[in-house]
Backbone bond lengths (Angstrom), bond angles and torsions (degrees), N, CA, C in turn:
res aa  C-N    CA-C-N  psi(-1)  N-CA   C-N-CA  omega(-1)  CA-C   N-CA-C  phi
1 X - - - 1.444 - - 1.527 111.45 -
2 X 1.169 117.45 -51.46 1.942 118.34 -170.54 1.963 92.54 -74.82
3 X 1.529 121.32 -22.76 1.127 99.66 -166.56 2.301 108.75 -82.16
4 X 1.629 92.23 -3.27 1.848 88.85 -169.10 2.172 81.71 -101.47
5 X 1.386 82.59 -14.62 2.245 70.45 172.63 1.518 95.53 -68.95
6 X 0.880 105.84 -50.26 1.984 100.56 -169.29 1.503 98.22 -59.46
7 X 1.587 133.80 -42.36 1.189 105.12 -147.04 1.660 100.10 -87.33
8 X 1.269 115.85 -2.75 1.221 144.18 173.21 1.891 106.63 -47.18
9 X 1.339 97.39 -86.25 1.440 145.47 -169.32 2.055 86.94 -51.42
10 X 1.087 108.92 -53.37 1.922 108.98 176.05 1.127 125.19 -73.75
11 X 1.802 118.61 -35.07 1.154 135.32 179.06 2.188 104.20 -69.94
12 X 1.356 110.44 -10.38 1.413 112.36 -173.01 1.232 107.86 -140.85
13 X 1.550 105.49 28.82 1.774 119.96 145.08 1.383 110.30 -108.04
14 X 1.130 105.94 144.99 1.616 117.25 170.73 1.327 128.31 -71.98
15 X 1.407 129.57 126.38 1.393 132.39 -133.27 1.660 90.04 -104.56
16 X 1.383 123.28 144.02 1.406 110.13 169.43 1.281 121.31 -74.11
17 X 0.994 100.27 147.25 1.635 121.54 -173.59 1.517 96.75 -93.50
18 X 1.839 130.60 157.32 1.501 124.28 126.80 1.376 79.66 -62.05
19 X 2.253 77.77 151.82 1.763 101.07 148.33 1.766 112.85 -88.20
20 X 1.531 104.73 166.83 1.076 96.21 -175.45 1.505 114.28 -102.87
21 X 1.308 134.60 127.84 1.368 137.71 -176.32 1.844 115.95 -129.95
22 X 1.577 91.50 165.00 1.559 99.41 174.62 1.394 126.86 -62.78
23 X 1.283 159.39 166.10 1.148 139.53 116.72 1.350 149.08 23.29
24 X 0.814 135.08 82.98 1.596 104.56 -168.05 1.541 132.98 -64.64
25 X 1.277 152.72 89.79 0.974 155.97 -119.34 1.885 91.13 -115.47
26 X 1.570 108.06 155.09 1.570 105.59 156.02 1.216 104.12 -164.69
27 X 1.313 116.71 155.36 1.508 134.53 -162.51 1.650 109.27 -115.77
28 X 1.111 130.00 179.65 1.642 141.66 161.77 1.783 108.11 -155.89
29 X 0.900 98.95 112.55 1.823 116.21 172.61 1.082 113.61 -87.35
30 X 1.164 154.69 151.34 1.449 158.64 150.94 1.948 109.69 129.43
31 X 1.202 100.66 168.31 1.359 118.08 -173.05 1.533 126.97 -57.06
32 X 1.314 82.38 135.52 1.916 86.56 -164.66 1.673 107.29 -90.03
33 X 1.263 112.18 -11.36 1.658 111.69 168.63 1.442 107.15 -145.63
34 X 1.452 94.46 126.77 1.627 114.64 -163.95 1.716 104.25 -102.51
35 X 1.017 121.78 165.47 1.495 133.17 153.78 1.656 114.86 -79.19
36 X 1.232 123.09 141.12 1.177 145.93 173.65 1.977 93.08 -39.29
37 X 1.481 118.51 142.35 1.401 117.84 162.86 1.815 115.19 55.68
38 X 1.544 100.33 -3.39 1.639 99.64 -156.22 2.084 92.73 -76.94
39 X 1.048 113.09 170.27 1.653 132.58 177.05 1.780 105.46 -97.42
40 X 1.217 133.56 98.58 1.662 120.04 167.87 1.064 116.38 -141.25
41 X 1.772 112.19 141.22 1.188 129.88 -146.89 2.293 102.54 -90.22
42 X 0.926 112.72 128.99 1.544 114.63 152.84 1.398 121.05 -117.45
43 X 1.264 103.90 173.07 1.561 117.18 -152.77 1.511 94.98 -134.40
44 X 1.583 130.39 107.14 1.314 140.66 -163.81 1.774 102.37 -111.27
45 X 0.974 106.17 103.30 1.620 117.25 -176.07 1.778 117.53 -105.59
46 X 0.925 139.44 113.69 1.399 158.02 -159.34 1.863 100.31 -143.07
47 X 2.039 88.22 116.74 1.676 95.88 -167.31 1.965 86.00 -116.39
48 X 1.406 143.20 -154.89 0.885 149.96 169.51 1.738 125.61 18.34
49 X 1.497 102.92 -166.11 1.658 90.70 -162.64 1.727 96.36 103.89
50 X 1.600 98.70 171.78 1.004 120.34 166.23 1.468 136.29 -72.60
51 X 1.724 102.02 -9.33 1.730 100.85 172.52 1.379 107.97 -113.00
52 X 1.554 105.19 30.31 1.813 121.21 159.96 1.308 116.64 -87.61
53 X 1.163 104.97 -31.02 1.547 102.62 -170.92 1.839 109.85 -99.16
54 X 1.298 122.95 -9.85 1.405 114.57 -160.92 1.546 95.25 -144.66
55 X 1.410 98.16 -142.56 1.891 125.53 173.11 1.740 100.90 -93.98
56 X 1.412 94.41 109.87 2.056 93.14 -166.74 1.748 93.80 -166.69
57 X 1.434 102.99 168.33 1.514 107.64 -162.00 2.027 74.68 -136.75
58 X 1.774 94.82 156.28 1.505 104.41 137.45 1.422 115.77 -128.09
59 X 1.364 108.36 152.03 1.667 110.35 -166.22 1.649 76.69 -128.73
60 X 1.216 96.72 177.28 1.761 134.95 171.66 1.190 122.45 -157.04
61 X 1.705 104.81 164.82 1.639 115.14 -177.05 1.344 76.43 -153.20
62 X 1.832 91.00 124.76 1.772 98.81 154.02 1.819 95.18 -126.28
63 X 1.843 93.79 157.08 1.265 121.73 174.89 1.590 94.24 -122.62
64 X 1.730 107.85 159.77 1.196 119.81 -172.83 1.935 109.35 -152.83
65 X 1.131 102.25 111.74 2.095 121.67 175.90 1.072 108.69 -95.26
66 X 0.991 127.53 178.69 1.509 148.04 -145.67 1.194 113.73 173.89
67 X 1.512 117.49 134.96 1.772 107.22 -177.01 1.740 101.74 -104.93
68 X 1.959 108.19 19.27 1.490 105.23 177.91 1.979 103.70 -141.82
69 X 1.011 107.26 -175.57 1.715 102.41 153.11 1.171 103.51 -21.29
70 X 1.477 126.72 146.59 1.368 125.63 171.44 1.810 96.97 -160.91
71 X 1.489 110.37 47.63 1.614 146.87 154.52 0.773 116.64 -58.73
72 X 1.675 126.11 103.10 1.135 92.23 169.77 1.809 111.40 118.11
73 X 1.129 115.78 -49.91 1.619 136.14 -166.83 1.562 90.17 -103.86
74 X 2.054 102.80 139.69 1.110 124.00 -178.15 1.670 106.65 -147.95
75 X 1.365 100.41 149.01 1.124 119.20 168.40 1.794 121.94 -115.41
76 X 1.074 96.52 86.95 1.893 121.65 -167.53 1.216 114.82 -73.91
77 X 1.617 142.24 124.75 1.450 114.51 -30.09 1.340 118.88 -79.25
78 X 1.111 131.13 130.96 1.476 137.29 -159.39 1.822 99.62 -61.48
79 X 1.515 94.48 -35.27 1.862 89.22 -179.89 1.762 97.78 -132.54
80 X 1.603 101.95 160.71 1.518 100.63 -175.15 1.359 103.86 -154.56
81 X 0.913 98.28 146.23 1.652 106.39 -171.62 1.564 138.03 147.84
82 X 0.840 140.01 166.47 1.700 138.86 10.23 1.701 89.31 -86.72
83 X 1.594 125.62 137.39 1.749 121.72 161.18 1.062 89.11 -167.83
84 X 1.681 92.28 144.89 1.423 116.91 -161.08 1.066 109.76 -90.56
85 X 1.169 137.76 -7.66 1.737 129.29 -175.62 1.739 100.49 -101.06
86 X 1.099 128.62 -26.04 1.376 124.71 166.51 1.631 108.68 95.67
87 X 1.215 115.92 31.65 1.587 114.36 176.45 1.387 98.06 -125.74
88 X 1.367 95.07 158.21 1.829 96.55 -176.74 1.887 81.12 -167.67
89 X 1.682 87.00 158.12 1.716 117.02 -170.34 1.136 92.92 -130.56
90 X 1.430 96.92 115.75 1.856 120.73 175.88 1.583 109.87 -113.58
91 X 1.317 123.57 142.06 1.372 128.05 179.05 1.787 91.59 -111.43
92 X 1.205 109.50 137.93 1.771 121.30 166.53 1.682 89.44 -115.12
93 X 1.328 108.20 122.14 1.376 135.77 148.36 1.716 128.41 -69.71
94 X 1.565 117.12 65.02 1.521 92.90 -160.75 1.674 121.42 -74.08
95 X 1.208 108.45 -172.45 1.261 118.80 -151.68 1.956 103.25 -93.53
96 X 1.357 117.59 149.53 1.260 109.28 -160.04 1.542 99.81 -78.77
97 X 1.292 137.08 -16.04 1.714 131.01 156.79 1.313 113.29 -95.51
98 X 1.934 113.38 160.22 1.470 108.42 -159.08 1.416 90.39 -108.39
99 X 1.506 117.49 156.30 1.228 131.45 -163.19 1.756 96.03 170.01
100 X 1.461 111.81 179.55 1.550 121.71 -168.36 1.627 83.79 -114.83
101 X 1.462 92.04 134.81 1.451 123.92 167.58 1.788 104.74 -95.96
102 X 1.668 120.29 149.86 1.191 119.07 -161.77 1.837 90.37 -140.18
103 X 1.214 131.64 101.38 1.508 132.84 -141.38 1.966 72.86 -125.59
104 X 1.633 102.94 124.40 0.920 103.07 155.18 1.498 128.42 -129.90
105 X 1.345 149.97 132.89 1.650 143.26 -158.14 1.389 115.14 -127.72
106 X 1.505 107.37 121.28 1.948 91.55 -165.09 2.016 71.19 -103.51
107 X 0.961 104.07 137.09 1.558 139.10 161.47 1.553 108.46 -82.44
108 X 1.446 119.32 131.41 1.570 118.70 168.42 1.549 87.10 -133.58
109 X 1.558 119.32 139.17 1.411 111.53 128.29 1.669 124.83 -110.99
110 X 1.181 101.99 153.90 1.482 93.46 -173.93 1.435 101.47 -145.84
111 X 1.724 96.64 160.60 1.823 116.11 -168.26 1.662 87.76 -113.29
112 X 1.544 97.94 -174.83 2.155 98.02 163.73 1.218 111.75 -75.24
113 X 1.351 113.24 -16.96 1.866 110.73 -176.18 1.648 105.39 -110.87
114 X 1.054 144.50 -21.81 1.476 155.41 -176.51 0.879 144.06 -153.59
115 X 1.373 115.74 143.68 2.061 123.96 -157.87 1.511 94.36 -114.71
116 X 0.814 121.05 170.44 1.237 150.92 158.28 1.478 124.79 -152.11
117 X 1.684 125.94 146.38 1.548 110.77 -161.99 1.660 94.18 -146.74
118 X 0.804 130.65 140.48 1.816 132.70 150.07 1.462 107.58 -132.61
119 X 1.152 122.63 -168.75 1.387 116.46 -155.59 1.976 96.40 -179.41
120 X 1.553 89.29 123.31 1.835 96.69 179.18 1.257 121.99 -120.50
121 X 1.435 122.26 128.30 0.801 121.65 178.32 1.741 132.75 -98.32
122 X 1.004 124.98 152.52 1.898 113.94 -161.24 1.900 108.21 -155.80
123 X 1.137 120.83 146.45 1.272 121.94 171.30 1.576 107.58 -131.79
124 X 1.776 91.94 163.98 1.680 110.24 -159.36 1.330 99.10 -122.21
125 X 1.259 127.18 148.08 1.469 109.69 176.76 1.835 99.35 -116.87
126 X 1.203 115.77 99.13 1.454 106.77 176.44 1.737 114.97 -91.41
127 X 1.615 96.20 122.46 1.483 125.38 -173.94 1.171 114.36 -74.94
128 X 1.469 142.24 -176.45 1.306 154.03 122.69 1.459 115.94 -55.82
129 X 1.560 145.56 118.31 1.305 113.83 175.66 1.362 119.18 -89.62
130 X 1.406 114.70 141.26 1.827 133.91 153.28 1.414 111.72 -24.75
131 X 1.657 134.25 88.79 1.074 106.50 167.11 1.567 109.35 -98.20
132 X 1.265 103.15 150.38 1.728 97.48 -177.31 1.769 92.09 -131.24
133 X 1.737 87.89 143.87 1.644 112.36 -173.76 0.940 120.13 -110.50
134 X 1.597 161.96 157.97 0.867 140.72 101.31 1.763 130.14 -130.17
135 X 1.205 111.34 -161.55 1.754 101.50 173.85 1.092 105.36 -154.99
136 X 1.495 106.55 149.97 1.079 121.04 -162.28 1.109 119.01 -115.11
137 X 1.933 142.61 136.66 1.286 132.42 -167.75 1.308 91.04 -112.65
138 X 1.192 107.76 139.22 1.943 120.82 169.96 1.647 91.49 -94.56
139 X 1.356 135.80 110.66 1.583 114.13 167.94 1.585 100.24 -104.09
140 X 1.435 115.48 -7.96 2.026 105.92 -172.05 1.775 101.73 -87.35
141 X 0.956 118.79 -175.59 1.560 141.02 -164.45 1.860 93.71 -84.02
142 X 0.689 139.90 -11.63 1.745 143.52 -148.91 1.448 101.21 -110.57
143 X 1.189 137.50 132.51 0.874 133.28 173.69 1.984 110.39 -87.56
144 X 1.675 99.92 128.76 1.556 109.47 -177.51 1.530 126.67 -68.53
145 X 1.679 126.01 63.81 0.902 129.21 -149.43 1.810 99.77 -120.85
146 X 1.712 116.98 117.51 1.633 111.67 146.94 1.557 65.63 107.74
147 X 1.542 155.13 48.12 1.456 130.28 -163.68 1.680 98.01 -117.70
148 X 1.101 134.23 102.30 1.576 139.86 -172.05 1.423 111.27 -41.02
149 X 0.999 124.46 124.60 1.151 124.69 143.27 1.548 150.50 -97.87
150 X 1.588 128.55 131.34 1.573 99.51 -145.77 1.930 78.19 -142.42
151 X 1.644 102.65 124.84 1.627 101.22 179.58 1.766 88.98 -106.92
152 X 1.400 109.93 139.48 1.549 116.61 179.65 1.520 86.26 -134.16
């Protein structure tokens, strides 16, 4: 008897479901050719998954190669997380010789019951930079002030 009450009592609870969600999608913003030693900011965007639809976080892990020295050069904060809107501000530190950087980010979003993960990969090409000089002679009475300059 108590064992058809139980099967009773389970059979007229509601069974969990998955929820149903998008994809998990993720992006990388920022510059595809850097200066040697230079500081630049990207913009890491993560839309769908399971912490789209409910109470859910996305975190990340990025790793970062180099086909030279890679002394020196950072990828800031290497991990981020748990936040619920899925954007995050990364600084890449490049490396003081030029060579291709190989930036990789495994993306998770996750609910209390389910993860979901993809993972993107992207390269940087860090240059030498162009510095260009010159000087300028004022020889008239006027002082050379606000004077445009335009390199074509």
């Amino acid at each position: 008897m108590l064992l058809l009450v139980a099967v009773v009592l389970l059979s007229a609870m509601p069974s969990a479901q998955a929820e149903d969600f998008n994809p998990l999608y993720a992006e990388i913003e920022g510059p595809q050719v850097v200066a040697t030693s230079s500081v630049n900011m990207y913009v890491l965007t993560m839309i769908g998954g399971p912490a789209e639809v409910g109470v859910g976080n996305y975190t990340y892990k990025a790793t970062m190669t180099g086909t030279g020295n890679v002394e020196g050069s950072s990828f800031l904060p290497s991990t981020g997380g748990p936040d619920a809107d899925g954007r995050f501000y990364l600084n890449l530190t490049a490396p003081a010789e030029p060579q291709t950087m190989t930036i990789t980010i495994d993306c998770t979003s996750a609910s209390i019951s389910q993860t979901e993960k993809t993972s993107i990969t992207f390269q940087v090409k860090v240059v030498d930079p162009i510095v260009l000089r010159t000087t300028v002679k004022n020889t008239g009475e006027v002082d050379a002030v606000g004077v445009p300059i335009s390199l074509q």
